[in-house]
C-alpha positions in Angstrom: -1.7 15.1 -11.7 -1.6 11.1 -12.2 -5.1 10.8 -13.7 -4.6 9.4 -17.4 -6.8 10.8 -19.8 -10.3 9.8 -20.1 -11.4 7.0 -22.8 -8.5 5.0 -21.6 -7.6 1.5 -23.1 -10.5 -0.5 -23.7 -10.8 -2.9 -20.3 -13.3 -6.0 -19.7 -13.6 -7.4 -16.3 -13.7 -11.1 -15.3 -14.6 -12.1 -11.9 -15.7 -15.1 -10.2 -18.1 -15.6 -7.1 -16.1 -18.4 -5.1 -19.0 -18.0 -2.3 -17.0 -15.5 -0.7 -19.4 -13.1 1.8 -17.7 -9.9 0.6 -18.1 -10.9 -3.2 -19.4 -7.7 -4.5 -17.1 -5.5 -2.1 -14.4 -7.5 -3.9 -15.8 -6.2 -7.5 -16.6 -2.9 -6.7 -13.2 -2.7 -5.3 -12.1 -3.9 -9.2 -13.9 -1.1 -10.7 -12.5 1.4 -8.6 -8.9 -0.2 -9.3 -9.6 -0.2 -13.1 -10.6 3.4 -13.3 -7.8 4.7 -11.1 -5.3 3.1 -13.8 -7.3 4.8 -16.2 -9.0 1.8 -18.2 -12.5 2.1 -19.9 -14.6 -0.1 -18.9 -16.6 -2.2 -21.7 -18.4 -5.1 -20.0 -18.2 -6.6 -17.1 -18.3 -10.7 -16.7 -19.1 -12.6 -13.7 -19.8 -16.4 -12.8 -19.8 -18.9 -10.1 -17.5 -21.8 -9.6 -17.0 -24.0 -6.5 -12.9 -23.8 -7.5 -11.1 -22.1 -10.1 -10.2 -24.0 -13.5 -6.3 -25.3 -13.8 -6.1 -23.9 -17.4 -8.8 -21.2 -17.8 -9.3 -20.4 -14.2 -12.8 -19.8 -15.0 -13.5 -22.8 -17.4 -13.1 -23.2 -21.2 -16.7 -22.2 -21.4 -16.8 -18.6 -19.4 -13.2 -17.8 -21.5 -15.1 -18.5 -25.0 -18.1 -16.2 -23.3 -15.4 -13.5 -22.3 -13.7 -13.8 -26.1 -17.3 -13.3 -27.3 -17.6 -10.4 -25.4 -14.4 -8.6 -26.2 -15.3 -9.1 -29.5 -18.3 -7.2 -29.4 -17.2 -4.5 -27.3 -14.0 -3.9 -28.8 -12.2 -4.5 -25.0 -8.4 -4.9 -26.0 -7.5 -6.1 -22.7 -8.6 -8.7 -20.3 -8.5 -7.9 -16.0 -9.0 -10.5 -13.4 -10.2 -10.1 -10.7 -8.4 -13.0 -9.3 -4.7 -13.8 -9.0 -3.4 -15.9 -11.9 -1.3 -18.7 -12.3 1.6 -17.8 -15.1 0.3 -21.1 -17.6 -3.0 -19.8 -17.1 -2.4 -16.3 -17.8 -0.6 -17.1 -20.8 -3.5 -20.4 -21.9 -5.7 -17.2 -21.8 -4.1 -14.9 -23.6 -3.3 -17.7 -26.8 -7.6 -17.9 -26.6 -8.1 -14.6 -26.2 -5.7 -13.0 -28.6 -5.0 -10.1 -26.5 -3.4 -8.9 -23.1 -4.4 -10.3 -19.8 -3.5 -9.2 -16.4 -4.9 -10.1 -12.7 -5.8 -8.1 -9.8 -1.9 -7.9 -8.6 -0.8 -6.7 -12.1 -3.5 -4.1 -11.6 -2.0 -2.6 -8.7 1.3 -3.0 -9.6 0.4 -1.0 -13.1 -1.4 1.6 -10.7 1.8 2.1 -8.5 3.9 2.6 -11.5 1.7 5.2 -12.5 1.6 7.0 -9.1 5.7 6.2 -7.8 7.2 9.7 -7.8 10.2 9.7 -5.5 13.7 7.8 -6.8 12.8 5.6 -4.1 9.4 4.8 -4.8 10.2 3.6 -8.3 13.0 1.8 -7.0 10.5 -0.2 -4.8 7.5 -0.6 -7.8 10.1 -1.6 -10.0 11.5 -4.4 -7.8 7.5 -5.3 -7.0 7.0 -5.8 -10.8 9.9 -7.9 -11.8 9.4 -10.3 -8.8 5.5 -11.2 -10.0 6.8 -10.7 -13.6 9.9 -13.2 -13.6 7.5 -16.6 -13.0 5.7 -15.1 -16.1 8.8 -14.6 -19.0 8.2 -15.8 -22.1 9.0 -12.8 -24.0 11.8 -10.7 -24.3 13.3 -8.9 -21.5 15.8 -6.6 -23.8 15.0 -3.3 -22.4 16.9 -4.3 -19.2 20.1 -4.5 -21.7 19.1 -1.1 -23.2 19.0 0.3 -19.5 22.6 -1.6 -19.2 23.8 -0.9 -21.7 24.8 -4.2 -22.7 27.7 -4.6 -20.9 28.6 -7.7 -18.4 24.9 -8.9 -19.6 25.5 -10.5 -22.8 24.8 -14.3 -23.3 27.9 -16.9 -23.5 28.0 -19.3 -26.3 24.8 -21.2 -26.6 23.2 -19.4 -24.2 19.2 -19.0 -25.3 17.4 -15.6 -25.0 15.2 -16.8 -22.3 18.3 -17.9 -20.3 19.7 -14.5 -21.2 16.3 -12.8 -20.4 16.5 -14.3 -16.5 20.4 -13.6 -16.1 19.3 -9.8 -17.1 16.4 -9.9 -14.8 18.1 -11.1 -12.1 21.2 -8.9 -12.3 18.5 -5.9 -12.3 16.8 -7.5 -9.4 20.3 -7.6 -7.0 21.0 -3.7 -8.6 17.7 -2.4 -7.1 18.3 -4.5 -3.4 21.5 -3.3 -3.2 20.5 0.4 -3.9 16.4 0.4 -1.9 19.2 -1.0 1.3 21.0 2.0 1.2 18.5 4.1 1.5 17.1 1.9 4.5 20.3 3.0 6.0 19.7 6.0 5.3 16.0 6.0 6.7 17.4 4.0 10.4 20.1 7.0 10.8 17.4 9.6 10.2 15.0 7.8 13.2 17.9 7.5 15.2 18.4 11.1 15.1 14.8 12.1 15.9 15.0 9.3 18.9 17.6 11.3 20.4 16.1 14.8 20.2 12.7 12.7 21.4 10.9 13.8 18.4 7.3 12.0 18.6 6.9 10.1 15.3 3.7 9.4 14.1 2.3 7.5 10.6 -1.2 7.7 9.4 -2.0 4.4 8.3 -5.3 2.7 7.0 -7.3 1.2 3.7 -6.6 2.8 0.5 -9.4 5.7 -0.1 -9.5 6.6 3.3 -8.8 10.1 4.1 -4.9 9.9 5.0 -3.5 12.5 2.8 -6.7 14.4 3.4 -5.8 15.1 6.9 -2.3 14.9 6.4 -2.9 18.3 4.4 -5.4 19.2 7.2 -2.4 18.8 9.7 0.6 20.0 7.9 -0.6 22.7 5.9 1.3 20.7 3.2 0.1 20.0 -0.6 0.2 16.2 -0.7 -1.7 15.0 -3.3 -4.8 13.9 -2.7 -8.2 12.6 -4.5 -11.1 10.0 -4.3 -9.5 7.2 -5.9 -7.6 4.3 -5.0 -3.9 5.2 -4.3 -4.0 8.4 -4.6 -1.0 8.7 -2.6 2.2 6.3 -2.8 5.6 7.6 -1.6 5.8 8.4 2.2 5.9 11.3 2.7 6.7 13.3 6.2 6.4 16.6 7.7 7.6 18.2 11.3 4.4 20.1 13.0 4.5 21.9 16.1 1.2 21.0 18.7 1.1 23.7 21.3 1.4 21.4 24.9 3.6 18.4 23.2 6.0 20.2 21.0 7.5 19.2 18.0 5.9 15.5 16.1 7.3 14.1 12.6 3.8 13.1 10.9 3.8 10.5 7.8 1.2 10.0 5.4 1.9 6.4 4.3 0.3 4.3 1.2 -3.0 3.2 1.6 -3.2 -0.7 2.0 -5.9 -2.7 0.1 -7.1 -6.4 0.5 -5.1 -9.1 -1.1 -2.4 -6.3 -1.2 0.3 -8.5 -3.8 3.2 -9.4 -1.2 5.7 -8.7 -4.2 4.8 -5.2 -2.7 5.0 -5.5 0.7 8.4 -7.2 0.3 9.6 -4.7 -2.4 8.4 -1.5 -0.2 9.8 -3.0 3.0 12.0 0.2 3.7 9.0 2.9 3.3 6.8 0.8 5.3 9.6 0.5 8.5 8.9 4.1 9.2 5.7 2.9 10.1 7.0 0.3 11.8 9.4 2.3 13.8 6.6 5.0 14.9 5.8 5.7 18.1 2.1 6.0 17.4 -0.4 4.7 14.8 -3.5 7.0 13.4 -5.3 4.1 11.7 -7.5 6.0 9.7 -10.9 4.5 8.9 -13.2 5.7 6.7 -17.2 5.7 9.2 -18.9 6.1 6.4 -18.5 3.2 4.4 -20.1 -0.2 4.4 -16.9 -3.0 5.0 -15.1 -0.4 7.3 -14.7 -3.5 9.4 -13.1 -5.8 6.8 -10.8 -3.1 5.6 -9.7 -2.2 9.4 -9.2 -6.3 9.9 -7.0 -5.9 6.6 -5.2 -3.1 7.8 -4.6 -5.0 11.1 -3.4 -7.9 8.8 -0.8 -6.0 6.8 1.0 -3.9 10.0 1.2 -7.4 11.5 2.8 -8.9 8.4 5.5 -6.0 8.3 5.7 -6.0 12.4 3.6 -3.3 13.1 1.1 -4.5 15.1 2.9 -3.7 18.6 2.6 -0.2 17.8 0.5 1.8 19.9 -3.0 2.3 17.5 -5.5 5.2 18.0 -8.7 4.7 15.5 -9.5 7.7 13.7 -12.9 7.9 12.4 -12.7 9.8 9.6 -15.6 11.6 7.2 -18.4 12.2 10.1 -19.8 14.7 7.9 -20.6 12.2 5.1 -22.1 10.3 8.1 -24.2 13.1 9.6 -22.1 12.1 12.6 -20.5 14.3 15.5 -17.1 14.7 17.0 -16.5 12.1 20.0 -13.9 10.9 21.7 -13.4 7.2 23.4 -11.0 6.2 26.1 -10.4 2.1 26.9 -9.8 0.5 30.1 -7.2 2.2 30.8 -8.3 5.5 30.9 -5.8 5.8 27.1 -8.1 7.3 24.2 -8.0 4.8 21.4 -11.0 6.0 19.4 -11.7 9.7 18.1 -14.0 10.8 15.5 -13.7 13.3 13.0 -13.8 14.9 9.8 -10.6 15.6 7.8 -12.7 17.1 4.9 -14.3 19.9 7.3 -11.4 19.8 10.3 -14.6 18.8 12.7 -12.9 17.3 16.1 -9.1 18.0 14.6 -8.5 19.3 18.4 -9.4 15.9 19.3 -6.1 14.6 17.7 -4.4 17.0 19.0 -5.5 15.9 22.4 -4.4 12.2 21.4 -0.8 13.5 20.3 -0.3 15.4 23.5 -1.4 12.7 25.4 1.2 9.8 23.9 3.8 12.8 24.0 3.2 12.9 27.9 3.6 9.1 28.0 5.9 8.5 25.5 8.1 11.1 27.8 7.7 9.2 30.8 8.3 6.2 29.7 11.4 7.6 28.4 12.1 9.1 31.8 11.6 6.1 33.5 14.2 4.1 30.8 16.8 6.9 31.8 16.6 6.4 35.3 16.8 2.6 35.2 20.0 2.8 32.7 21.5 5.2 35.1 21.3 2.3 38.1 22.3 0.0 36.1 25.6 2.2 35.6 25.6 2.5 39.1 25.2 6.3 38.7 21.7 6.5 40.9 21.3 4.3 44.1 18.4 1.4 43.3 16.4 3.1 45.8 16.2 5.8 43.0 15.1 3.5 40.3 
């Protein structure tokens, strides 16, 4: 459905050990995000520096050793696995004669690839002119051929990079104004399920996880889903009836990744405050994989960043059956689950989560209850003795 055709454009990767402990989690990671844009991978370079280069990033001698490379492999395009600095993206590309991008251009190409909804290529678009604007030095003319040309054209002695930014940013305040309407939009459609006391619920978790798996599993829905990074992009949400809790709005939500580019976080601010919003969290965690705890602390990092983190969190250990694991079920202190396992793949311990969602339904209710009965006295309708 989004995979690109194998034999993609010619890719060689550059990435350099810093003395950072999860190194060659980082670079696997690369791969993976190289193949799921559909690249072809011809060498991969690596080095050690104590501190990145101000010009090359990785020194005049690695670049000359990457050029070398890319020569002999035929690689047409250069991927970082760093985040560059606009002079030294464009330094490298004058000694490289050929296209260079860093990890946040990766993902940025990857969710241009995958954006389906209006909204979601709203919000990608938005994502790529922000990290794109520091970095323009050529033209920006197809914004005028989206314009049509009208209201955008240069005054007298205006140049074309002058004209470029003006464009830019007229295109920039065109997709805020239009990715806050639907925001409205989104806020009058949770109000609505807060009255009827609809239950929302978002999975959430590292990219790869299992989400849209048991999404599917849940929903009996189609949501696209595969073993590759982003697999799935635009929110998507589903009503599902749980026998003993009633009716629950589920989302499956984009997967987050570490060093996830902020241009992103900021541009998909409106899909990411239904997660925000929810009244429960399904962090979704992949047991059988080596930096589960790294990716859960990243997780963690990005629902704190978009104001998340009070949400009530239930882990979901997903894939047991990669694990040779079995179904369990944890409670905390205070007698609340807050850990199941499971496996989306099979549907192993799937009457777990229905026991969590009935359980935060009960509460959720109560709680409720109790706010109904405490606006009531403050109305003066019930006596405080009531309350």
């Amino acid at each position: 459905m989004f995979d690109r055709p194998s034999g993609g454009e010619a890719a060689a990767l550059v990435s350099l050990d810093f003395g950072d402990a999860d190194y060659q989690d980082s670079l696997q990671e690369l791969k993976q995000l190289a193949i799921s844009a559909g690249l072809s991978i011809k060498v991969t370079l690596e080095g050690r520096r104590s501190k990145p280069d101000a010009k090359y990033f990785i020194g005049s001698g690695k670049a000359e050793e990457v050029a070398a490379a890319m020569l002999d492999t035929g690689a047409k395009l250069a991927v970082f696995n760093h985040d560059l600095s606009p002079s030294q993206q464009r330094n490298l590309e004058r000694l490289l004669q050929c296209r260079v991008i860093d990890r946040t251009g990766l993902i940025l190409d990857i969710f241009a690839q995958r954006a389906q909804s209006h909204e979601g290529k709203l919000q990608v678009e938005l994502a790529q002119l922000d990290h794109m604007s520091t970095r323009l030095v050529r033209g920006w003319t197809h914004l005028e051929r989206q314009k049509g040309g009208i209201g955008v054209r240069g005054g007298p002695g205006e140049t074309q990079l002058e004209l470029d930014r003006r464009m830019l940013r007229i295109r920039v305040k065109q997709l805020r104004e239009k990715l806050a309407k639907l925001s409205q939009q989104r806020g009058m459609q949770r109000r609505a399920r807060r009255r009827s006391q609809v239950m929302s619920v978002s999975l959430v978790g590292y990219t790869n996880a299992g989400k849209s798996t048991l999404f599917n599993r849940l929903t009996q829905s189609g949501v696209y889903a595969a073993d590759q990074l982003f697999a799935t992009l635009d929110t998507t949400s589903r009503k599902l009836y749980i026998p003993d809790c009633g009716p629950v709005v589920l989302s499956d939500t984009v997967g987050f990744i570490k060093h996830l580019p902020h241009a992103l976080v900021e541009a998909f601010a409106a899909t990411l405050e239904e997660t925000a919003q929810a009244d429960l969290l399904l962090h979704v965690v992949d047991i059988a994989g080596g930096n589960r705890d790294a990716q859960m602390q990243q997780v963690n990092l990005v629902l704190e960043e978009i104001g998340a983190s009070e949400v009530p969190q239930v882990l979901v250990m997903n894939q047991i059956d990669r694990a040779g694991m079995a179904p369990e079920l944890e409670r905390d202190e205070y007698g609340r689950i807050c850990k199941i396992l499971i496996s989306a793949k099979t549907g192993a311990g799937l009457e777990l989560l229905q026991q969590v969602l009935v359980e935060y339904q009960q509460s959720m209710m109560q709680k409720l209850s109790s706010e109904h009965v405490v606006d009531q006295w403050q109305d003066g309708a019930v006596s405080p003795d009531v309350a």
